[in-house]
C-alpha positions in Angstrom: -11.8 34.1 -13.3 -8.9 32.3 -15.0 -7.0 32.5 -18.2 -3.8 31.9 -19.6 -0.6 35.2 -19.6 2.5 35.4 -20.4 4.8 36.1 -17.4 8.6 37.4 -18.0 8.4 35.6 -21.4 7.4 32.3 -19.8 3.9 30.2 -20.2 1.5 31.0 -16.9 -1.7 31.6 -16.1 -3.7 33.8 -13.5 -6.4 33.4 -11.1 -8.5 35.5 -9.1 -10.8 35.3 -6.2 -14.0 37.1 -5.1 -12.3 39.8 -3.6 -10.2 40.2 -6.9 -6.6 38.8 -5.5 -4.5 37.7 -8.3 -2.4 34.4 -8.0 -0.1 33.2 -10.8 0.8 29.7 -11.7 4.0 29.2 -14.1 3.8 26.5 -16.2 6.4 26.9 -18.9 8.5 25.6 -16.4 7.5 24.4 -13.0 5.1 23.6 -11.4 5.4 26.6 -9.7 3.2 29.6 -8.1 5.0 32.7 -8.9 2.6 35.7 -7.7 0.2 36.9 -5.3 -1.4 40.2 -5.7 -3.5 40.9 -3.0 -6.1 43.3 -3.3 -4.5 45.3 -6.5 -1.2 45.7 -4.2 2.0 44.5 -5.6 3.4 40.7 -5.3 4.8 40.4 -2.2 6.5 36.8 -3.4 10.2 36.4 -3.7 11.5 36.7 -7.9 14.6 36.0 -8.3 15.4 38.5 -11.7 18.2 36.7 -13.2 17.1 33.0 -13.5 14.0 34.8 -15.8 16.7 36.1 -18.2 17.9 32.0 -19.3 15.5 29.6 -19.1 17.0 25.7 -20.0 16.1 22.9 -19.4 20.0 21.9 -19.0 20.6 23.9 -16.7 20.9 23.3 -12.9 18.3 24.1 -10.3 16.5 27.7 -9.7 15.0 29.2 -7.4 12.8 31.5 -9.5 11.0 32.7 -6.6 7.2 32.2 -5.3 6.0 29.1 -3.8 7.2 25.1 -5.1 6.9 22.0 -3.9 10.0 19.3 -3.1 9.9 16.2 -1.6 10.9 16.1 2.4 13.5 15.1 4.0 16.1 17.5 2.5 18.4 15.7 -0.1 20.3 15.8 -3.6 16.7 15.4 -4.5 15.4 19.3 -3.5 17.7 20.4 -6.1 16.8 18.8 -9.1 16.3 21.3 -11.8 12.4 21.7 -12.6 12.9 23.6 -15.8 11.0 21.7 -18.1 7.6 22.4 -19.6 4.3 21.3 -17.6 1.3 20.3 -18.2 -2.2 22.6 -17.1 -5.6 22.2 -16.8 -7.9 25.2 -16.5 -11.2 25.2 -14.9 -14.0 28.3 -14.7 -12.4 28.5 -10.9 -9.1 26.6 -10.6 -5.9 26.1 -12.6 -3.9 22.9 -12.6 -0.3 23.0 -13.4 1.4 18.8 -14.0 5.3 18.3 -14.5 6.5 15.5 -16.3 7.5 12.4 -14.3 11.1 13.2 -12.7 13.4 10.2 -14.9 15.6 10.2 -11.6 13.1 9.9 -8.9 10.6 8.7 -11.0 7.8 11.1 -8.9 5.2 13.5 -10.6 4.7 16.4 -9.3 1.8 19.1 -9.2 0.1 22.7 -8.0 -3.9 22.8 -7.8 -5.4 26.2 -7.0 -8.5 27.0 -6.4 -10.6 30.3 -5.5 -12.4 29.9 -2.8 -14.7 33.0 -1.3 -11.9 35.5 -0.6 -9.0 33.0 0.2 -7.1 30.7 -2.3 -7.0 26.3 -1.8 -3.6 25.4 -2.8 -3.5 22.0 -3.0 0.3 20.0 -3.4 0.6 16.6 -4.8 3.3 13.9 -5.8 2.9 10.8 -7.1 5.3 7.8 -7.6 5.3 6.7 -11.0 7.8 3.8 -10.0 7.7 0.6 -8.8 9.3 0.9 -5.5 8.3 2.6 -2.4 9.4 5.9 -1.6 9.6 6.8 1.5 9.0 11.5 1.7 6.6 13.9 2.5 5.2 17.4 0.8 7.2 20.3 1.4 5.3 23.5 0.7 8.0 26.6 0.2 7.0 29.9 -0.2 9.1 33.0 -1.0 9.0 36.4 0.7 9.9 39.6 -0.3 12.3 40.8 2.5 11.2 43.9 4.0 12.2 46.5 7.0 9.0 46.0 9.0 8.8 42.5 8.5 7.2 40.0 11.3 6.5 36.0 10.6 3.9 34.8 13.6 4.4 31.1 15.0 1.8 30.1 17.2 4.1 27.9 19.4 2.1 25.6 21.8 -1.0 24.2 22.3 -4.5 25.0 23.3 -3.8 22.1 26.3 -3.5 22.2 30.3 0.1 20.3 29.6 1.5 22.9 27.3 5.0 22.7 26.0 6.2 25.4 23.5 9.1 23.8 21.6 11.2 25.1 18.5 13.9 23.5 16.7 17.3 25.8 16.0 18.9 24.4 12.6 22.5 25.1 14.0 24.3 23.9 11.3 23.0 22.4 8.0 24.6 21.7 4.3 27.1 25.2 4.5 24.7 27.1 6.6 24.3 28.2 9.9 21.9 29.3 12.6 22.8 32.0 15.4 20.8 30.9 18.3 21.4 33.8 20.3 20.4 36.0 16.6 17.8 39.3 17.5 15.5 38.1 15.0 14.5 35.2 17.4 11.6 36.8 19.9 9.8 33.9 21.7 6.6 34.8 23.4 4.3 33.6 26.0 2.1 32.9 23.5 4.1 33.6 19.5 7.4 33.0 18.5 8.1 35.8 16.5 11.1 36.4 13.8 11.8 40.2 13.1 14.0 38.9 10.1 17.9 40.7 10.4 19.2 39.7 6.7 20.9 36.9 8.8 20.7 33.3 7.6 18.8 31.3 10.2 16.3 28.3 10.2 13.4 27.1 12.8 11.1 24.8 12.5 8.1 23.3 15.0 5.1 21.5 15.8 1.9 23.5 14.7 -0.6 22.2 16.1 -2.6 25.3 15.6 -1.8 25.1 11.8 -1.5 28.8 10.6 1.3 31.2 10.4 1.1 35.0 9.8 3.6 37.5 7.6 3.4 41.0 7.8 5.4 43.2 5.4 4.0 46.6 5.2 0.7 46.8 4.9 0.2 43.4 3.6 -0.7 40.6 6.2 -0.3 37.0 4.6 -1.5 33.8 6.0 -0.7 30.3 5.3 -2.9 27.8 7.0 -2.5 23.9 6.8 -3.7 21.8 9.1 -1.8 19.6 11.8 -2.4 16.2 12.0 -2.1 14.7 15.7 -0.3 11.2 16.0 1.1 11.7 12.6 5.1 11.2 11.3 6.5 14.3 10.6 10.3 15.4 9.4 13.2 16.9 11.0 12.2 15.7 14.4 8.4 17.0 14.0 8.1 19.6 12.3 5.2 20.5 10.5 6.0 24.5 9.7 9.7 25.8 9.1 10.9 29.3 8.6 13.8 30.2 6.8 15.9 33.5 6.4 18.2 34.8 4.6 19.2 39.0 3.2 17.0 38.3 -0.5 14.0 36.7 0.9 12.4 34.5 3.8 11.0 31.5 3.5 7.3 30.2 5.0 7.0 26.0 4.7 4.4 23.8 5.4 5.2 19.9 5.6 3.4 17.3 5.7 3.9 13.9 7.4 6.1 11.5 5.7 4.6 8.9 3.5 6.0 5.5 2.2 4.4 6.3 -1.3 3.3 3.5 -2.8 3.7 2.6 -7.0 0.9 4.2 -8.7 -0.3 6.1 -5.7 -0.7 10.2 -5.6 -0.3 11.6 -2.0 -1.6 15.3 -0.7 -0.9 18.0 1.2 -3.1 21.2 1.2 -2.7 25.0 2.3 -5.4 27.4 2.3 -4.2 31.4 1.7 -5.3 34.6 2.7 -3.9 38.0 1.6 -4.8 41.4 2.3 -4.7 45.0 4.0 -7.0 43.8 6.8 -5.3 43.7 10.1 -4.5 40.7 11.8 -4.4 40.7 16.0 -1.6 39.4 17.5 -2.6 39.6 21.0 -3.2 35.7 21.7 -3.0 32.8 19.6 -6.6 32.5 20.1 -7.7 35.5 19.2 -5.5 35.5 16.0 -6.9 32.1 15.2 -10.6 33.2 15.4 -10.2 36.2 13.6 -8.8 34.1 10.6 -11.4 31.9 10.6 -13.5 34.2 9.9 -11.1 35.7 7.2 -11.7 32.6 4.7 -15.6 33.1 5.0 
């Protein structure tokens, strides 16, 4: 089911799956997701109250909250403001939200989500309305409500004889800074785990397994995109990143970096699962055969 809402006195829309999940897609500015209900619970997505109470298109950035999109690598660019109106498209089982061509960057940018069984396709796209190349990639950010029992899942690794678990420490970046040595870091023979301490921290790694799991609560979350071997990825080759702060926790997919072409629209897809059901978190394997069967 889809059909157009008003949320916190801005244009949106809602969709739901088979098992009656409830995703919300802002489009009066944007594009941007701004909910997930799983299962009739609460949105366990990130809102940032006060940058609902002003909306202009003057202004500078917002976070709002929920998931967006920016371009990769980190630049001036990830914090142009996206405040304007966008265009949607609305289908019997997906919603489509457009923005207007960016006059700086000259790039296009949209959210495509569809229901699918009991999961959600989210499907990211840019496309370079200029006549230059552009040389980025598709950055996937989503939002998390901070919580006391929170746990993020990173399937470090690979299923390989020659198996080398690496993860990138963002140390120092912009004003920020990572704690190496921070509690919240738990590496595993087999997960990297963040028990998230309010601190500000970043990581970021090779997934080659392509999922990552949040659990707040009784809410699990997971956010699968696929790894693409041989492939060009940012910040040294990183396709998933993981940022924390005291308001909220951020889960990112990337994906390889494109030299986008004039005229040409370029992809990157997650596929989402929300729900009470419990995930194991024994062995990467086990975790990743159980959500397999979680998007059936």
């Amino acid at each position: 089911m889809t059909e157009k809402i008003d949320f916190r006195g801005l244009e949106a829309a809602r969709i739901l799956n088979d098992k009656g999940d409830e995703v919300i897609l802002l489009y009066g500015v944007g594009p941007r997701i701004i909910s997930f209900k799983p299962e009739g619970s609460k949105n366990f997505f990130y809102i940032n109250d006060d940058d609902f109470k002003r909306v202009d298109s003057s202004e500078g950035w917002k976070i709002y909250g929920g998931t967006r999109l920016w371009t990769s690598v980190e630049s001036k660019w990830s914090y142009l403001p996206d405040n304007d109106k966008c265009d949607i498209e609305i289908g019997e089982n997906y919603i489509e939200v457009v923005s207007k061509t960016n006059p700086e960057t000259l790039l296009q940018k949209s959210l495509k989500v569809e229901a699918i069984n009991n999961a959600f396709k989210v499907t990211y796209s840019i496309k370079n309305d200029g006549d230059y190349l552009i040389t980025a990639g598709l950055w996937a950010l989503s939002c998390l409500k901070p919580g006391s029992a929170s746990e993020i899942y990173l399937p470090w690794g690979e299923d390989s004889p020659w198996n080398v678990k690496d993860m990138k420490y963002w140390r120092a970046w912009i004003s920020s800074c990572s704690d190496i040595k921070s509690k919240q870091w738990n590496p595993t023979n087999e997960f990297f785990i963040i028990k998230p301490t309010g601190e500000v921290g970043k990581v970021g790694f090779t997934n080659r397994w392509g999922y990552a799991i949040f659990k707040n609560e009784k809410i699990n979350f997971v956010k699968l995109s696929d790894y693409i071997e041989g492939a060009f990825y940012p910040d040294d080759g990183c396709s998933f990143e993981l940022y924390t702060c005291k308001d909220f926790y951020e889960l990112e997919s990337l994906s390889p970096i494109f030299a986008m072409k004039p005229k040409r629209t370029y992809y990157h897809t997650e596929v989402w699962w929300a729900g009470t059901k419990d995930i194991p978190t024994n062995t990467i394997k086990e975790s990743y055969s159980e959500i397999k069967k979680l998007f059936l």
